[in-house]
Structures are given as structure tokens and as C-alpha cells.
N, C-alpha and C positions, 0 to 999 in steps of 0.2 A: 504494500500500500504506500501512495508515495506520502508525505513527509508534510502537503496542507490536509490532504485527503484524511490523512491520523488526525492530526489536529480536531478538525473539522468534527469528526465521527466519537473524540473522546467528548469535545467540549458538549455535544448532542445527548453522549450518553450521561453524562453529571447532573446536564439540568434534568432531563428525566428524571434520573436518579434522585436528585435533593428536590424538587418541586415538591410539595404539598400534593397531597393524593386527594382526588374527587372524594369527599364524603359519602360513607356507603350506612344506608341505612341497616340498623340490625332490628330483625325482625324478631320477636318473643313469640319463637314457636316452638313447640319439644324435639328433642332431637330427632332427625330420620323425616321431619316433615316435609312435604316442598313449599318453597316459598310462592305465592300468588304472582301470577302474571301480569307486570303492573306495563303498560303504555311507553315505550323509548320514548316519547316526547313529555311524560310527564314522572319523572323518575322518584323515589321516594325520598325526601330529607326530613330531617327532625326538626328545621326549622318550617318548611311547609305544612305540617303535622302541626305546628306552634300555634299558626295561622290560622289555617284550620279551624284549628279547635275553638280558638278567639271568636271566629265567624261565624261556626253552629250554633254558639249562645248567645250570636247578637240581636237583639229583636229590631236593632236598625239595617237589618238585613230587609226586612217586609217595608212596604210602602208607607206602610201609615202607623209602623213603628212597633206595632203590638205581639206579636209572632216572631220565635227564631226557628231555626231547623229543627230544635233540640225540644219545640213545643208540642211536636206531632213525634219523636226521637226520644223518648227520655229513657234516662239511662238505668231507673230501678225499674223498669219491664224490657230490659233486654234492646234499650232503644225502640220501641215501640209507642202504643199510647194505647192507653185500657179503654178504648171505648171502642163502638161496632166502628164506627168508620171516622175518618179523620176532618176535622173542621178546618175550613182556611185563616187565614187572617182576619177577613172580612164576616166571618162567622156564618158561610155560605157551607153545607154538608154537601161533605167526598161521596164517593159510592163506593168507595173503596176503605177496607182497613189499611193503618197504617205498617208497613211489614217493618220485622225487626232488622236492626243493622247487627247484626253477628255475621262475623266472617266474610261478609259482602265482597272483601278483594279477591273470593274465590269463584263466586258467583258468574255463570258461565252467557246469564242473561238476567236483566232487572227487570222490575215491577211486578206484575201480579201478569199478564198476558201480551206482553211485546216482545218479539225473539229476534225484533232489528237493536233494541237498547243494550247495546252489548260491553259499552263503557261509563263508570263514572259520569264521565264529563261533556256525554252525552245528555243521561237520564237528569244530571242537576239542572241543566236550562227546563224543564218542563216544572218542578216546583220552583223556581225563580223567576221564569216568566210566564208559564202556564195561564191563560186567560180563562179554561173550559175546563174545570173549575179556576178558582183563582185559588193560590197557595199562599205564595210572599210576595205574590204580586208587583213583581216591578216594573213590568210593563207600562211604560207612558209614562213612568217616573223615574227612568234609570239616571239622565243627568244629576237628578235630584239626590237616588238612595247612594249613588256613586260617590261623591262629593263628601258623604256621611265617614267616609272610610280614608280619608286625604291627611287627615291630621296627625295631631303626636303619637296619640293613641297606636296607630296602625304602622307608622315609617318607620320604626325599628323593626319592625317585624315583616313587611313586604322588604325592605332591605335584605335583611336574615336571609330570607327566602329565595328573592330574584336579584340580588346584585343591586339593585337601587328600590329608593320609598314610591315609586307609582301604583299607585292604584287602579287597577282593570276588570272589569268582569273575566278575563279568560283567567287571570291570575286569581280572583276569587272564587273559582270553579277549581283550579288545578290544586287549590289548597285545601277546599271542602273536600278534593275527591282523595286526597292524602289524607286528612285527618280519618273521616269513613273507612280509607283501607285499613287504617294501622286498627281501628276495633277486633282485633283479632282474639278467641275464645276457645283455651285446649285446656283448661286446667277443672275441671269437673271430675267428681268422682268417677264418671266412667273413664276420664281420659286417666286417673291413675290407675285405673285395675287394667286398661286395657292395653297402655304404653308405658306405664313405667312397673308395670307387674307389680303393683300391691293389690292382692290376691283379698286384702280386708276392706278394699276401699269402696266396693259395691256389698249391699246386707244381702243373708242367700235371698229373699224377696227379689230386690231387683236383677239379682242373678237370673231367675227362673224368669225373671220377666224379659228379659233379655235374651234368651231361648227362645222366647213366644215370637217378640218382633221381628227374630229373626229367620222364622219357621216359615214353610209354604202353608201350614194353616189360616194365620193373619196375612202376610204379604207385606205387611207394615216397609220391608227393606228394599222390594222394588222401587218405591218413589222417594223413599227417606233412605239410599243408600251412600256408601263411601263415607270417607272420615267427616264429613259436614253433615253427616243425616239430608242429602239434598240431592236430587241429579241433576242441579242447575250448578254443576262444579267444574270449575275449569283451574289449571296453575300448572305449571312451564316444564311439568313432565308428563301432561296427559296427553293423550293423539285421539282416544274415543270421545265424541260430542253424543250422549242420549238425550232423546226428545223430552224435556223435561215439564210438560205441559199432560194435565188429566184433567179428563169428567168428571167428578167423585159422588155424581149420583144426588146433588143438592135438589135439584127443580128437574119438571117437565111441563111446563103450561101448557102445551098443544096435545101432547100424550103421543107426540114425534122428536119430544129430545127440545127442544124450543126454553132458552132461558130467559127471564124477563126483556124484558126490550131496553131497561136502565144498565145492564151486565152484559154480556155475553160473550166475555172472556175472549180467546184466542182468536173465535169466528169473526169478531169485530176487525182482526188484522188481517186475516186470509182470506174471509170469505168463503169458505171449504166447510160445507155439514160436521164435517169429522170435529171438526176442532170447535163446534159449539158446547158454551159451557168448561172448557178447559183452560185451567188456571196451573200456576209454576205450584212446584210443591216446593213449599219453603224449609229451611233447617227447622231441625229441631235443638237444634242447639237452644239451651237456656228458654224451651217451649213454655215450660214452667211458668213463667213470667211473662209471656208475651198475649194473653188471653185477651177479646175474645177472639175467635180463630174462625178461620174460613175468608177468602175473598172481601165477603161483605161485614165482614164480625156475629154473624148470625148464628153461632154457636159460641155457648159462653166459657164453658169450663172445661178440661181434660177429659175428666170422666165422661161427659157427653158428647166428644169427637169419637171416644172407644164405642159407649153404643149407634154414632150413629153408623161407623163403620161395622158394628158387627150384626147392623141390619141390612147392612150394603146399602144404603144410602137412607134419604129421608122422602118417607110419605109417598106420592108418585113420583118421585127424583131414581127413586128403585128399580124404576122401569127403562128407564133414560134410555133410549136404546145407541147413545154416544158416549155411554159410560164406560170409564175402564174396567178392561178383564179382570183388575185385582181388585177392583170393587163388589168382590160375591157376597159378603157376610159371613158369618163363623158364630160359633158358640163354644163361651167361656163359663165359666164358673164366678160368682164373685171375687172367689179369693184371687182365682187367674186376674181377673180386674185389676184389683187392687195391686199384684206382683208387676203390671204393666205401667201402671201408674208408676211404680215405684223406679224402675228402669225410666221412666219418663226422666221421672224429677233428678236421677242420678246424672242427667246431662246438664243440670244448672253448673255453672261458674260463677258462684261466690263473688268471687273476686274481679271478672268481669263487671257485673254490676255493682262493685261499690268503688270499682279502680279510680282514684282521685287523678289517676294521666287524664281518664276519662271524662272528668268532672266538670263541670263549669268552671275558667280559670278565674 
């Protein structure tokens, strides 16, 4: 090599060498896991996370100042909200329940029946400027809520984040959609008996219940399957996509399968019989807490998702004939109930829901 060529190729390789390394976000997952497929243009940092999180409890995120993400989000039901369906800012009713934010970075498609929202920073422009319903409403007032986030309050922290204090809606998205990812939830009793082998961490109850859900009797594992209890799972060593969308046998108004004309889940996007009445089967991760359940919240409590599945659906919804195959019905015993309950509740994370990262800053 000639003699500037050396030169040239050592003094290249030093600064390599001594620069400062790109900040790599560390994930809190148990060993052996994979980490979530997160977006090359939107990469994870602890300062974006910072941000974030600042933002989900801002209620000057909504128009008219009264609502944050974290209103219809809260964090002692699993990031959920206990009611059937979610209320906007403007106090206008959702049709939909509010779904929990567990695990969400693994989430292979968002919402309750869209299989095009397949990112973050897609899905947050519909509660920020969503007009049908209105959410946080900022449509027709973005100059205004924009300007809300310019001050001292926020310039250290978009600095942190993007290199300089500007404040932008795509930078307010890319921060919400990091804070969201980092919600991540492995530490529950099942996750110690099932990954870190404490053999005492599940009671024989939810052991045996645990057999059940996992049994071709119930079925419960074809649409709650893989480590997220969800087949709406994706992270950066899968290659299988399963259609994560079911019937589960709720309605038939026509006595052809026909769901209210206010819902109509997947059909509303495709337009295809099949997919009428078909909704994402959500984690069960921290289900416990995330009550009431169903699409609409139209079922209130645990114990009444078990029977209405082990009736194979409700009422004339039983007949659906667009309902899924694993929607047959089964017969348990009480006590079998109660052991399935008890695997239920052994998927809470404690410490998910009371984690102060997580908290209002």
C-alpha cells in the first residue's frame, strides 16, 4: 500500500474507531426473546421514549385541551379504559373498545379490523386527526395545538430526541410511536414458570388450566397463540404472517351472518362475505385488567367470554354461518372454569401496570 494510501486508511480507521457509537436502544425482554420489528426510518432511542411519554399525558395534545392518549390508554387496565367503548375529547361515543397497549411493537396489524395499519405511525394520524369519530381532534386546529409544544417545556426534549428543539407533527408521531413500542410485558407468573423454569410460579389451578387452553377441546391457542397470546404477531425473526382476523359468533341480524350496520369489522375493508363480523384477536397478555372485552365492550367480565365461548357464541350469533371453525363450544365443569380463569389471571404483569417508566412523568 503506498505510503498516503496508509495514511489515509489508518486516519479513517481511528475516527471510526474513537467516534461515539449511534445509541442503541436496550430492550427489557427475557433472554432468548426477539426483539420487535421496529421501522429503519424510525429507530428506537430512550430519548424519543422520553418524549413520548411526555406527549401521551399531554391533554394539550387534543384541540380543546381536555383528553391525552393516556385518557382512553390508562395504565392500571393494561393501557386500556374500563368502559364498552371509548369516548373522544369532545365527548362524542366510539363504536369501538378501547384495545390494550401491551406489546403493541409486536403487533403484526393495528386496531380492531384494518390489515392495511400495519405501523405505529401510520395508525396514530387517525386518533390525532380522525374526524369520523373525532378522538384528539386536531384537525383544523393543528397550527394552533402545534405551537402548544414550541416552548421550554418540550426543547430539551425534541433536542434529546432529533438533534435540534423543532417541533412537528411527524416528530410527534415518531415519539408517540416509540414511547407505545417500549410498553413491553414478559414478566407475569406464566412468563416465570414458562421461561425462566420456576416450576412454583403458576398454582396446580392455573397449571391444569393451562392444559385446557391449550387443548383441541377449547381451541382457546389457535387465535391467542405464540408468546403474545395473539396471531397478530410479527418481530424480525418471523417469515409466517397468519390471518389474524375471526367471527367469534357475537351477532346474526339477517340469520345470513349480517353484523349491525354500526360494526362490521373486516367486511367494512374488503368487502368479501367471509370476512363479515371479523375482528383481530387481541393479547391476552394482562387480559385481566383490560375488561370489558369484545370489539364493542359488550361482554363484561372473564368468566362471561368462557361461557360465551363454550356456547360457541351468543344467542343467534351461534349460527353465524361466517363464524370461525374454532368457534364450536365445549363443556367444562365449574371447577374446569375457575382453573381457566386462573391461567387467565396468571398472564397479569404486576409490574407492567404499576411500572413508574410507564407513568405519567
Amino acid at each position: 500500500m503506498r505510503p498516503a494510501a496508509a495514511l489515509i486508511f489508518t486516519w479513517l480507521w481511528v475516527l471510526v474507531a474513537c467516534s461515539p457509537a449511534e445509541p442503541t436502544y436496550q430492550w427489557k425482554l427475557p433472554p432468548g426473546f426477539p426483539e420487535p420489528d421496529v421501522p429503519a426510518d424510525n429507530p428506537m432511542s430512550d430519548a424519543k421514549v422520553a418524549l413520548g411519554r411526555k406527549l401521551f399525558y399531554d391533554p394539550n395534545l387534543s384541540a380543546n385541551q381536555v383528553q391525552a392518549c393516556a385518557s382512553c390508554h390508562q395504565q392500571a387496565f393494561a393501557f386500556a379504559q374500563p368502559t364498552a367503548v371509548a369516548v373522544g375529547s369532545t365527548g362524542e361515543l366510539h363504536r369501538r373498545n378501547s384495545l390494550a397497549l401491551v406489546n403493541v411493537a409486536y403487533n403484526a396489524t393495528l386496531t380492531w379490523a384494518n390489515p392495511k395499519l400495519t405501523k405505529l405511525e401510520q395508525q396514530l394520524l387517525i386518533p390525532l386527526f380522525g374526524e369520523h369519530p373525532i378522538e384528539l381532534g386536531i384537525n383544523s386546529h393543528d397550527t394552533e395545538v402545534l405551537a402548544r409544544f414550541s416552548g421550554d417545556d418540550y426543547a430539551p426534549l425534541f433536542k434529546a430526541a432529533f438533534g435540534d428543539d423543532a417541533a412537528s407533527f411527524e416528530r410527534i408521531v415518531m415519539a408517540l410511536a416509540s414511547f407505545v413500542r417500549s410498553l413491553v410485558s414478559f414478566d407475569s407468573p406464566f412468563d416465570r414458570y414458562a421461561y425462566q423454569m420456576q416450576d412454583d410460579a403458576l398454582s396446580e389451578s392455573a397449571k391444569r388450566g393451562m392444559a385446557m387452553f391449550f387443548s383441541e377441546q377449547l381451541e382457546c391457542h389457535h387465535c391467542h397463540g405464540g408468546f403474545n397470546f395473539s396471531q397478530s404477531s410479527r418481530h424480525a425473526e418471523q417469515t409466517l404472517m397468519l390471518r389474524p382476523f375471526h367471527n367469534t359468533g357475537l351477532y346474526d341480524e339477517d340469520e345470513r351472518g349480517a353484523y349491525p350496520k354500526s360494526d362490521q369489522g373486516l367486511y367494512e375493508v374488503t368487502g368479501q362475505l367471509r370476512d363479515m363480523g371479523n375482528f383481530r384477536a387481541p393479547t391476552l397478555r394482562n387480559v385481566a385488567y383490560s375488561a370489558p372485552y369484545m370489539h364493542d365492550g359488550s361482554v363484561k367480565t372473564l368468566s362471561e367470554v368462557i361461557e360465551l365461548y363454550a356456547a360457541g357464541g351468543r344467542s343467534q350469533g351461534r349460527d353465524n354461518p361466517h363464524k370461525s371453525v374454532f368457534i364450536k363450544g365445549f363443556i367444562i365443569s365449574e371447577e374446569q372454569k375457575q382453573d381457566l380463569l386462573a391461567f387467565l389471571h396468571s398472564l397479569t404483569d404486576d409490574n407492567f401496570l404499576t411500572n413508574p417508566a410507564h407513568a405519567q412523568p
